[in-house]
MDTraj code that builds the backbone (N, CA, C; nanometers):
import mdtraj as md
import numpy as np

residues = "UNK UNK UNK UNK UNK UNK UNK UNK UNK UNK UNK UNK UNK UNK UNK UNK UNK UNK UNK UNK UNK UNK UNK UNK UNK UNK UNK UNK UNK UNK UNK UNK UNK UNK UNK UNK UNK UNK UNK UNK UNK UNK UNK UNK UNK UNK UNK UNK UNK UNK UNK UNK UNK UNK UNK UNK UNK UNK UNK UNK UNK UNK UNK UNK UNK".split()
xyz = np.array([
    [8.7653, 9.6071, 3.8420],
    [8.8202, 9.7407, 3.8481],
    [8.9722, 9.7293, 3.8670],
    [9.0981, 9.8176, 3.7986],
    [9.1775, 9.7983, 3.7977],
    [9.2321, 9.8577, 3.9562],
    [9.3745, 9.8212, 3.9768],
    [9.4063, 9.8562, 4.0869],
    [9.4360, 10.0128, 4.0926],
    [9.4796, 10.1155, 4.0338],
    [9.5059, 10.2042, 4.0136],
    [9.3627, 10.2915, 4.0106],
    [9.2333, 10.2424, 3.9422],
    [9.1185, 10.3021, 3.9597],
    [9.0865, 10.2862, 4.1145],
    [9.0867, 10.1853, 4.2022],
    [9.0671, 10.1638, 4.2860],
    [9.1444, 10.2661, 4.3943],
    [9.2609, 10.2670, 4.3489],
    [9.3317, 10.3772, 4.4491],
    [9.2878, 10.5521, 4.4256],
    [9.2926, 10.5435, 4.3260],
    [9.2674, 10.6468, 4.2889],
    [9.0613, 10.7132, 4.3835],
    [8.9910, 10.6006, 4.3857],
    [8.8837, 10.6081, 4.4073],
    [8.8980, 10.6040, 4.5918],
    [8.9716, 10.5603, 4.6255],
    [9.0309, 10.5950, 4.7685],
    [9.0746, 10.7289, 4.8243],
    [9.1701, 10.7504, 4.7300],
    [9.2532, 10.8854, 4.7673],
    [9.0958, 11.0375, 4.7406],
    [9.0056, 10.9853, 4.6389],
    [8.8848, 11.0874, 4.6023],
    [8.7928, 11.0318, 4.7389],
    [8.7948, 10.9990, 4.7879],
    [8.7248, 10.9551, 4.9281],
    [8.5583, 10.8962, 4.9010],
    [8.5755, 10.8084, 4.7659],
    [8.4776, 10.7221, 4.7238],
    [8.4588, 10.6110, 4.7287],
    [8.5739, 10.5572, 4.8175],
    [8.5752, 10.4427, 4.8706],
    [8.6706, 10.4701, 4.9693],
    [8.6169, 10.3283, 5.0831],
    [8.7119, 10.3210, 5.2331],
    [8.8007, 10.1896, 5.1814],
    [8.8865, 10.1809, 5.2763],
    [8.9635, 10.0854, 5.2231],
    [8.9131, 9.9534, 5.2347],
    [8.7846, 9.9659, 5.3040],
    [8.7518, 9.8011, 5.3284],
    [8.6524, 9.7949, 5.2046],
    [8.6039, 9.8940, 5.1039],
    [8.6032, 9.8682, 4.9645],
    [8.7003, 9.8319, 4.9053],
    [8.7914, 9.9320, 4.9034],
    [8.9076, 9.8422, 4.7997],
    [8.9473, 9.7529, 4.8464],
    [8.9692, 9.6537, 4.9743],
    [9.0376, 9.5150, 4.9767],
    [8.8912, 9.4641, 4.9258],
    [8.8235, 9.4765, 4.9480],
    [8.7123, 9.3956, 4.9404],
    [8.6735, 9.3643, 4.7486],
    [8.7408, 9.4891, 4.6817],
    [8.7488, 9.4925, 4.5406],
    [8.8330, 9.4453, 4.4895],
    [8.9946, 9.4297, 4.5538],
    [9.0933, 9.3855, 4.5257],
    [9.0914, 9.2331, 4.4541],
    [9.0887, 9.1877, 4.3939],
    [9.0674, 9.0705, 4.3875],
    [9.2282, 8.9295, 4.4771],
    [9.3296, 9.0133, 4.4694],
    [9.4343, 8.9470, 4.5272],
    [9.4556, 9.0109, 4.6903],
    [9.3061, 9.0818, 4.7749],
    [9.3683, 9.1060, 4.8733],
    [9.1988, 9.0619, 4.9792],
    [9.0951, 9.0554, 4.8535],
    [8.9984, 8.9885, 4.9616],
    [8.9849, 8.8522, 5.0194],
    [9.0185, 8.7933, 4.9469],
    [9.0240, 8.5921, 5.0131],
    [9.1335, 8.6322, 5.1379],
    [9.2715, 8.6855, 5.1269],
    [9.3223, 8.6888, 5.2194],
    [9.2864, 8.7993, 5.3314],
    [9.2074, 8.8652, 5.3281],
    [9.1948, 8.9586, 5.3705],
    [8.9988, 8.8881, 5.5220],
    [8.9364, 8.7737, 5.4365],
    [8.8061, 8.7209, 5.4765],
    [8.9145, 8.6075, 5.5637],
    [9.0190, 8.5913, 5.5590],
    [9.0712, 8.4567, 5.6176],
    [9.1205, 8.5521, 5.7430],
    [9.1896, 8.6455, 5.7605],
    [9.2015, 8.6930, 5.8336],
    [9.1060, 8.7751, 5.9446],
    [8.9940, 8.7730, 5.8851],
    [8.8777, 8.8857, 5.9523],
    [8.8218, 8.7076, 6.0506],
    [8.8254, 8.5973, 5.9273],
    [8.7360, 8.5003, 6.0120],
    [8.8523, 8.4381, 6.1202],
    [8.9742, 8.4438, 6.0763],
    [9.0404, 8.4053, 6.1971],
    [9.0614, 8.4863, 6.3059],
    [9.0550, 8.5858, 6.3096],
    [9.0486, 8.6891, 6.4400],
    [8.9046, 8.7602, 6.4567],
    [8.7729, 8.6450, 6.4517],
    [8.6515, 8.6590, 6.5063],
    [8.5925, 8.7707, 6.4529],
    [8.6006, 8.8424, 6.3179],
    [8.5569, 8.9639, 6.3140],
    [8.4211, 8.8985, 6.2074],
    [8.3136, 8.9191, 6.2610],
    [8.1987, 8.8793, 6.1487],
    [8.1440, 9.0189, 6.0580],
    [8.1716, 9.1483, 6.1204],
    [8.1670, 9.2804, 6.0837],
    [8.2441, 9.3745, 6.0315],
    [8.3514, 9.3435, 5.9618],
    [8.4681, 9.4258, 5.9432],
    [8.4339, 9.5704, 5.9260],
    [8.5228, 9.6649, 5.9115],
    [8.5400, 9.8137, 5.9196],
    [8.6956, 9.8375, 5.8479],
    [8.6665, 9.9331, 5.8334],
    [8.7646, 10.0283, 5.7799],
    [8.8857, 9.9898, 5.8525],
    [8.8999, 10.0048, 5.9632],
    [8.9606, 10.0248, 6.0922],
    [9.0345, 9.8741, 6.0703],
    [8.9406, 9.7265, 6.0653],
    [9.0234, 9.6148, 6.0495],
    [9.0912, 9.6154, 5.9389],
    [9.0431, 9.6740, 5.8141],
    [9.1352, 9.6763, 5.6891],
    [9.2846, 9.7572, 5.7235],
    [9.2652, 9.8183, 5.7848],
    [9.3770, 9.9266, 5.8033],
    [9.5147, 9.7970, 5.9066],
    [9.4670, 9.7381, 6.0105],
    [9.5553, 9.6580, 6.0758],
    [9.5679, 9.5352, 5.9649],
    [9.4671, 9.4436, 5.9084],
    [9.5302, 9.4113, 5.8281],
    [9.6352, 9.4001, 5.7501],
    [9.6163, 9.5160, 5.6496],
    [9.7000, 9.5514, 5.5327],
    [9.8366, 9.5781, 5.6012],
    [9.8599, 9.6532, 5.7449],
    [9.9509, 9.6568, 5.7887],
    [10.0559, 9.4811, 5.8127],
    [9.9791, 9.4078, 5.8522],
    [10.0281, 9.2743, 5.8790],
    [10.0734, 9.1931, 5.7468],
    [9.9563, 9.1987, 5.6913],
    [9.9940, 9.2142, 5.5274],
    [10.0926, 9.2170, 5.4764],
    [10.1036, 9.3557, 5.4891],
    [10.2468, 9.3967, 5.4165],
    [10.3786, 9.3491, 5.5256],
    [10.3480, 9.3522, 5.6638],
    [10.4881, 9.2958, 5.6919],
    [10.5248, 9.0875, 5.6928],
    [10.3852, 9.0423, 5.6550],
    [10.4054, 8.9290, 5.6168],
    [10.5250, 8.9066, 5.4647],
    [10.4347, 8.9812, 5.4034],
    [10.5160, 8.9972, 5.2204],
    [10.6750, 9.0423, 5.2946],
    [10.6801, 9.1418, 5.3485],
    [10.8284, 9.1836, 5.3822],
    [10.9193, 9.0435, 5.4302],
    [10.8651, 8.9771, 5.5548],
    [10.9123, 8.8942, 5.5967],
    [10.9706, 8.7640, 5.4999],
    [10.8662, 8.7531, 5.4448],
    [10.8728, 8.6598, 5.3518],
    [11.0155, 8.6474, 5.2245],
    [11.0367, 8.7905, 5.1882],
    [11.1190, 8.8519, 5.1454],
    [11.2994, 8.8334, 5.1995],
    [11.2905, 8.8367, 5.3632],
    [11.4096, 8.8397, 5.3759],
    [11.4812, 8.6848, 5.3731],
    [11.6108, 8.7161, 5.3576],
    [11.6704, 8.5587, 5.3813],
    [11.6649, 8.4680, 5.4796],
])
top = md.Topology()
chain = top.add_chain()
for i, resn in enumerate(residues, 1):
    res = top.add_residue(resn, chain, resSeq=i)
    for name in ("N", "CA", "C"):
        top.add_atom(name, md.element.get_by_symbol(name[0]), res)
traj = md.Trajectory(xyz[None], top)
C-alpha cells in the first residue's frame, strides 16, 4: 500500500497508526526494534505515537551538523 493511501486511511479513521507503521514498510523493522528494545511485547497506538515522535527527532538530529 502506498504511503499516501495509508495516510489517507488514517486521517478516514480506518486505520490507527500502529497499522500504518506496521504497513509502512520503511517504518516497521525500525519501529519492532524499538518496541523489543523498550520491553513492549504488545504495542498500541499509544507506543506508535512516542515512537514516531523519537523517530522523527532521531532523522532531525541526524540532519544537523
Amino acid at each position: 500500500m502506498e504511503e499516501m493511501e495509508l495516510i489517507h486511511k488514517v486521517e478516514n479513521g480506518e486505520l490507527d497508526m500502529l497499522g500504518y507503521v506496521m504497513l509502512n514498510p520503511e517504518l516497521k523493522e525500525p519501529f519492532s526494534d524499538y518496541a523489543r528494545g523498550n520491553g513492549i511485547t504488545c504495542p498500541t497506538a499509544a507506543d506508535t505515537v512516542r515512537f514516531l515522535k523519537e523517530y522523527e527527532e532521531r532523522l532531525y538530529q541526524e540532519l544537523l551538523p
